[in-house]
VOGU-929707 format. One record per residue (C-alpha): y, z, x; residue in one letter. Coordinates in steps of 0.25 Angstrom, whole numbers, plus 5000, padded with zeros to 4 digits. Layout:
YZXA
...
// end
This chain:
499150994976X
499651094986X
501051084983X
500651114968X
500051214972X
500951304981X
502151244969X
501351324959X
500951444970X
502551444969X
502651454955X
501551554953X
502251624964X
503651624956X
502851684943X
502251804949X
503651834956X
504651814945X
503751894937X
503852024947X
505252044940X
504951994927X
504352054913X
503351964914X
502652024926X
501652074917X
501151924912X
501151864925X
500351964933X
499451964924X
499151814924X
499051804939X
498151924938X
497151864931X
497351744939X
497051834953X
495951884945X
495251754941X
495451714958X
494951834962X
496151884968X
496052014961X
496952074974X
498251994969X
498252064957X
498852214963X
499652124975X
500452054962X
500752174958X
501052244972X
502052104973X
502752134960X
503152274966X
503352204981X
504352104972X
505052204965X
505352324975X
505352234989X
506452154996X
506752004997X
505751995007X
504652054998X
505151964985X
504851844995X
503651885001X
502951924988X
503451784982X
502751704994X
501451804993X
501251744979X
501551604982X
500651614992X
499451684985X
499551584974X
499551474982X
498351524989X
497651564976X
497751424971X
497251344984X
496151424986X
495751454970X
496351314963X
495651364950X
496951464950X
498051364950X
498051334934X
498151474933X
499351474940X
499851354935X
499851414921X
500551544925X
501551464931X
501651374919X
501751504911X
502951554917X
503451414919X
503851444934X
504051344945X
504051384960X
505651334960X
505951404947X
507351474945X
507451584938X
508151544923X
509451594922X
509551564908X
508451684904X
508451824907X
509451864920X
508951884933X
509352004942X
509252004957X
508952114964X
510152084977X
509252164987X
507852134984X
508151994978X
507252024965X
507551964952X
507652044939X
507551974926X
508152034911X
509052134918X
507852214923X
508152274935X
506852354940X
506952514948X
507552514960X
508852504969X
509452384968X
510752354978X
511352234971X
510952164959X
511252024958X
511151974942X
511351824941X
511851784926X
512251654923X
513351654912X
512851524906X
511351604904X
512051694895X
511151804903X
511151954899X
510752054909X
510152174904X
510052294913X
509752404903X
508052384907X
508552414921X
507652514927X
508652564940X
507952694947X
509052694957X
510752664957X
510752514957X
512152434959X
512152294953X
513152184955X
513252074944X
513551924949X
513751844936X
513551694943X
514351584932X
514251454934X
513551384948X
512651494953X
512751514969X
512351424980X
510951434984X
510751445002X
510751335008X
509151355013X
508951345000X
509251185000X
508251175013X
507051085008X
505751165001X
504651125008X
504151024998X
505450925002X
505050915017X
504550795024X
503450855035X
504150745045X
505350815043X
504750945049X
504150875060X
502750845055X
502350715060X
502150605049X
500550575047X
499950425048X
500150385033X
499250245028X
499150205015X
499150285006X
498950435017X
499850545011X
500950575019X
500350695027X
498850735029X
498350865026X
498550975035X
497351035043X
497451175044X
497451225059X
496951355065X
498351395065X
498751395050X
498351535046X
499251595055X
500251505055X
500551515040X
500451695040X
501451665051X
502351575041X
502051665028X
502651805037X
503951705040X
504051655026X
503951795021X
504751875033X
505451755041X
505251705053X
504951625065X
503651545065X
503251435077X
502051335076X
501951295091X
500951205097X
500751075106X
501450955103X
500750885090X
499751005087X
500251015072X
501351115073X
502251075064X
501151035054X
500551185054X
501951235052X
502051165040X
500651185034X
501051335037X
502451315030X
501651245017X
500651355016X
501551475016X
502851425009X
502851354996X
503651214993X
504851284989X
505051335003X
506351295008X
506151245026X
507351205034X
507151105045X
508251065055X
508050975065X
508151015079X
509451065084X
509951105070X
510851235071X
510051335063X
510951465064X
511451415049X
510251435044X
510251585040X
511651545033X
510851445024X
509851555020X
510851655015X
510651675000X
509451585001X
508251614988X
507551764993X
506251714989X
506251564994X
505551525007X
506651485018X
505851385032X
506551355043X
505651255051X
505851215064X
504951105070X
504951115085X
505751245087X
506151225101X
507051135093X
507851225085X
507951315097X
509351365103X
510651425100X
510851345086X
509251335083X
508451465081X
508751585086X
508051725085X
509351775079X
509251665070X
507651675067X
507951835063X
509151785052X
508251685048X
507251805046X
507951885040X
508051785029X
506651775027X
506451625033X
505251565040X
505651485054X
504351395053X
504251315068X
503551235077X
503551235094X
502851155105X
502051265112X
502751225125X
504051245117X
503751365112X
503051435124X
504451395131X
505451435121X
504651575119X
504251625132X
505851575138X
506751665139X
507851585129X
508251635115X
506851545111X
506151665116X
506751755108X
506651665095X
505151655097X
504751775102X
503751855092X
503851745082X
502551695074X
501751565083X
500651495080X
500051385090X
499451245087X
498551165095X
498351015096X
496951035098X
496351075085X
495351165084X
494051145078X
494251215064X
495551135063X
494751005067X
493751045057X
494851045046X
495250915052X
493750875049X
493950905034X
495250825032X
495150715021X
496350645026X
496050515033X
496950535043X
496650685048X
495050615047X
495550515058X
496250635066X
494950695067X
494250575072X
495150495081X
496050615087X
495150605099X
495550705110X
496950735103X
497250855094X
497350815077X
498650855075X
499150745088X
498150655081X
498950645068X
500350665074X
500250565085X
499350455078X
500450395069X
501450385080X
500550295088X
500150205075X
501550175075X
501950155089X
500550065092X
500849995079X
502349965085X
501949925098X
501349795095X
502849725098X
503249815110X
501749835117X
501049715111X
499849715121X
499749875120X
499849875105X
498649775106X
497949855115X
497849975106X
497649885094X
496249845102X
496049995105X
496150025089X
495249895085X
494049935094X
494150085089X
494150025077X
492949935083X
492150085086X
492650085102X
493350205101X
493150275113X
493750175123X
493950025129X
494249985139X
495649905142X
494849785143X
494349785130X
495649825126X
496349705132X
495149595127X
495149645113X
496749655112X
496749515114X
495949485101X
497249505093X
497549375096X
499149345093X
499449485096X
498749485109X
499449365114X
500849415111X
500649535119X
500649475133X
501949535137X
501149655141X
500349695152X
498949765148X
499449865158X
500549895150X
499949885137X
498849975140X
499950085146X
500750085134X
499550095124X
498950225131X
500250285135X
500150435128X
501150445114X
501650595110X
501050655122X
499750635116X
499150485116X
499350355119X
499050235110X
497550225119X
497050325125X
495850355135X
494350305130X
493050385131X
492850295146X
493750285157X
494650165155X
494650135142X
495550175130X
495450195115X
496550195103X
497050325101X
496250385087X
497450385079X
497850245080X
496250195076X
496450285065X
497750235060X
497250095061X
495950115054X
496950175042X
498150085042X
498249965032X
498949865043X
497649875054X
496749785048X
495349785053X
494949755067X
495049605071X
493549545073X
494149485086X
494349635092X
492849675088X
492249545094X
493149565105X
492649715107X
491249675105X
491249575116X
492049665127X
491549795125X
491449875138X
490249945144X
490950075139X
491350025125X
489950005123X
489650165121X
490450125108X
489549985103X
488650055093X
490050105084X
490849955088X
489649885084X
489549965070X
491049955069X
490949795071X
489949775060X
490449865050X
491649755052X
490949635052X
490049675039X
490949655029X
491549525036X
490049475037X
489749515023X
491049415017X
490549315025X
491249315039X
490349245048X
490949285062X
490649415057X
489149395054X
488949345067X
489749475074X
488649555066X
487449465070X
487949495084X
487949635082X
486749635076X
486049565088X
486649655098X
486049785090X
484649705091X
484549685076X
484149555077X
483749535062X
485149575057X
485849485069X
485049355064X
485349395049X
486849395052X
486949265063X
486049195053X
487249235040X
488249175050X
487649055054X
487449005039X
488749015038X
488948915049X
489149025061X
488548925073X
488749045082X
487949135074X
486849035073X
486649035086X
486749175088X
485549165076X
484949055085X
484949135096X
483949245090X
483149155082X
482749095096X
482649235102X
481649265093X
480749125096X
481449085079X
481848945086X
481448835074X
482548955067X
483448955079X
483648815081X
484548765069X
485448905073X
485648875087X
485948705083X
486948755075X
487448845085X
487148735096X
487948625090X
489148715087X
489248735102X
488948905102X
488648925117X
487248945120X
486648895107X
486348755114X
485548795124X
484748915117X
484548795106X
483948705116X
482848835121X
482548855107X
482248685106X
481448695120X
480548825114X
480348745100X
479948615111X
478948685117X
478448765105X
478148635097X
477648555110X
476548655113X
476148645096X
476248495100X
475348525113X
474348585105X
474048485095X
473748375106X
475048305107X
475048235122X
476548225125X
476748385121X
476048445132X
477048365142X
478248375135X
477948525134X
477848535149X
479248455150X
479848585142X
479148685149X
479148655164X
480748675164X
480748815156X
479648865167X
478548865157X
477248835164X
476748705155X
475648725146X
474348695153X
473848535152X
// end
């Protein structure tokens, strides 16, 4: 919605300010007056009328600024009071007004005031002295210019160009791209992580900066000048400019952005004659790139001025702090001009805003960032996505190695593991793990957590001494991506068994990870999956839900989770109900089952000798003794 929005701002913007020199002044004040008064904005209604006379009576610089004043306002109006915009929409409507409208040169003739840059229309030229006037009058328009309701207080001096045929060239600033045409990767704002169906950018979160970074840019836009952005490497510089840029100029703002190196002193040759109310950017990302005899210059910056054009920049605090306090021409160029400073460490407001993002990809930023600032976070993240995802050819072994990192954050062990672990679970990727032998673990591990950008490497330090973690952006990115797949079952039964004594600060959130996992496989029937949850079960001390779950699996022909059920069937004295479990699980081989099945036998023995005892059977008493003397069991007394 918002560029519909500032396209009508612009179109509103065009009514109010064509109609200052026209005779239907009257009608449209009076509909944005009612307008102001149904928003409460009863103030606007003596500024419009203090603007018409600005308009009329001012110079070039006036006529601009009193034009982006009203852009402004609407747009303003209609963000904060969206009840206004079809209001607006039907003025515009009305007046049939675009925000790229010409004026027609087939109705009334348009005289321009040569001094001021005012248009007249129907030959009326209001009081004052006028240097030059400029009528332009297309033959094929059959135009005919009246002056006789010409009002001239003092001597006034026309000069008539009749223009026939092909009117005159425009300025070449006036073919640089509007803003709406440019690509942000072409400014130097770094490409975001892109999934499925993510738009192409996320939404901007405003920083602390923004309110003085965008009066900065509306001062240049109305008088010209310089404006830097500087900061640390990846704190959002060039993303703040452009937020700036967005909010102060409309989509019909024409920017100009060379690559480094470009010679710039042309520059002022392309604005000569260029549109008096249009807005004119130069932007230069990275200015100490566009610096030196060909780049800008403070002689060049005061043309460029005096044309009315904004110089929109960014700079590396390092660069700028050398470039300014040196004692080059730099200096010169940046002494007195308007700063603001970004940090890579957001502030708490700013991480609040953060807090509030709906996009899923700002929501990871907020969680898995760790230590590093949000705007690294988002800038870094996809460059390492794509390198870890290329390595698996050149670094297989380091490739897996991060790939067990990802899958046991993904597992709930976010805060660290050892190298050990990493090294036992990596080899649960089977194939893949046996093709990378042609690196060392040394190696491996050394390129994985070697720092990227400056900021991070692929792992970098856990919560314990020794041990390493994925870095957030990568856990995020394969939480989101199509082509991850879910952890393999190998990797969890593998981290289960291995955990270190310091992974196990992190059980609680791997054991509700893992059977949040096996649920669903248990519920369509995956037996391996009913016995992992048995196990789990058992090792929490619910013993009710562990039997439930080894006794599912065993009736569908699970031998291991029969003698798992076995097992604590005769734990708790069940053994008529343990024994067919534990035969099962006997006869199939599992370890452990025979002997514990033989115990279970020898307690029954005994049990039903001692009934036998009792009702005076003679060879009971001594075949009781035969079981009891090697267990250490005193015998029953004779």
């Amino acid at each position: 919605m918002e560029p519909e929005l500032e396209e009508l701002a612009a179109s509103g913007r065009r009514a109010i300010i064509d109609a200052m020199v026209s005779d239907r002044w009257e009608v449209v004040r009076a509909r944005f007056t009612l307008l102001f008064q149904m928003a409460g904005r009863v103030a606007w209604e003596s500024r419009l009328t203090e603007s018409r006379a600005e308009r009329i009576d001012g110079d070039r610089t006036t006529a601009a600024r009193v034009s982006l004043e009203w852009r402004v306002r609407l747009s303003r109006l209609m963000r904060e009071q969206p009840e206004t915009i079809p209001e607006v929409q039907a003025i515009v409507a009305e007046f049939r007004l675009g925000p790229d409208d010409e004026r027609p040169v087939s109705g009334p003739s348009l005289v321009r005031n040569a001094v001021s840059g005012d248009f007249v229309s129907g030959g009326l030229v209001r009081s004052g002295s006028i240097g030059a006037v400029t009528l332009h009058h297309h033959a094929e328009s059959q135009d005919h210019i009246d002056f006789s309701r010409g009002n001239f207080s003092a001597p006034a001096i026309g000069v008539q160009h009749n223009h026939y045929g092909t009117p005159p060239a425009h300025a070449l600033a006036d073919s640089w791209p509007r803003i709406d045409q440019l690509r942000p990767q072409a400014l130097g704002i770094r490409p975001a992580r892109q999934f499925d169906d993510d738009p192409g950018r996320h939404p901007y979160v405003p920083r602390d900066c923004d309110e003085e970074l965008t009066a900065m840019v509306t001062q240049a836009v109305l008088l010209g000048g310089l404006v830097v952005v500087t900061g640390e490497p990846l704190s959002g510089k060039t993303t703040a400019a452009w937020a700036a840029l967005h909010q102060t100029v409309s989509d019909e703002g024409r920017v100009y952005a060379p690559h480094p190196g470009t010679n710039l002193h042309d520059l002022p040759a392309q604005l000569r004659g260029h549109d008096p109310l249009g807005t004119y950017v130069v932007w230069l990302d990275d200015l100490d790139g566009h610096l030196g005899r060909h780049g800008l210059t403070a002689g060049l910056l005061a043309q460029l001025v005096g044309e009315k054009v904004l110089v929109l920049a960014t700079m590396s605090d390092e660069a700028y702090e050398t470039h300014r306090f040196g004692r080059g021409p730099a200096s010169r160029l940046l002494s007195g001009v308007a700063w603001v400073q970004l940090n890579s460490r957001w502030s708490e407001p700013e991480l609040a805003r953060l807090a509030e993002a709906a996009d899923p990809r700002l929501v990871d930023a907020a969680r898995w960032r760790g230590e590093r600032g949000v705007t690294e976070y988002l800038a870094v993240g996809p460059e390492l996505w794509d390198e870890w995802r290329r390595a698996a050819r050149r670094n297989p072994l380091g490739h897996l190695l991060v790939r067990a990192a990802i899958d046991l954050a993904r597992c709930g062990l976010t805060r660290g593991v050892t190298p050990k672990l990493l090294s036992q679970v990596q080899e649960a990727y089977g194939p893949e793990a046996a093709d990378a032998g042609s690196e060392s673990f040394e190696e491996a591990l050394a390129w994985a957590t070697e720092p990227r950008h400056g900021v991070t490497g692929l792992l970098v330090p856990g919560e314990w001494p020794g041990t390493w973690r994925a870095y957030g952006s990568l856990i995020a990115d394969a939480n989101r991506s199509p082509l991850t797949g879910p952890v393999p079952d190998k990797v969890w039964v593998r981290a289960h068994r291995d955990l270190q004594p310091h992974d196990v600060a992190e059980l609680d959130g791997f054991v509700a990870a893992f059977r949040l996992t096996l649920t669903p496989q248990a519920a369509s029937g995956d037996v391996p999956a009913m016995g992992w949850l048995g196990l789990l079960a058992e090792e929490e001390g619910d013993t009710a839900a562990a039997e439930d779950w080894y006794r599912k699996a065993a009736d569908l022909g699970s031998t291991r989770a029969a003698g798992a059920l076995g097992r604590l069937l005769a734990i708790r004295l069940a053994y008529a109900e343990a024994v067919p479990h534990l035969t099962a699980a006997a006869d199939a081989g599992e370890p452990g089952t025979a002997a514990l099945l033989g115990q279970v036998h020898q307690h029954l023995a005994v049990h039903y000798f001692r009934i036998a005892k009792a009702d005076g059977d003679p060879m009971a008493g001594q075949r009781l003794k035969g079981l009891l003397r090697p267990t250490g069991q005193e015998p029953d007394p004779a």
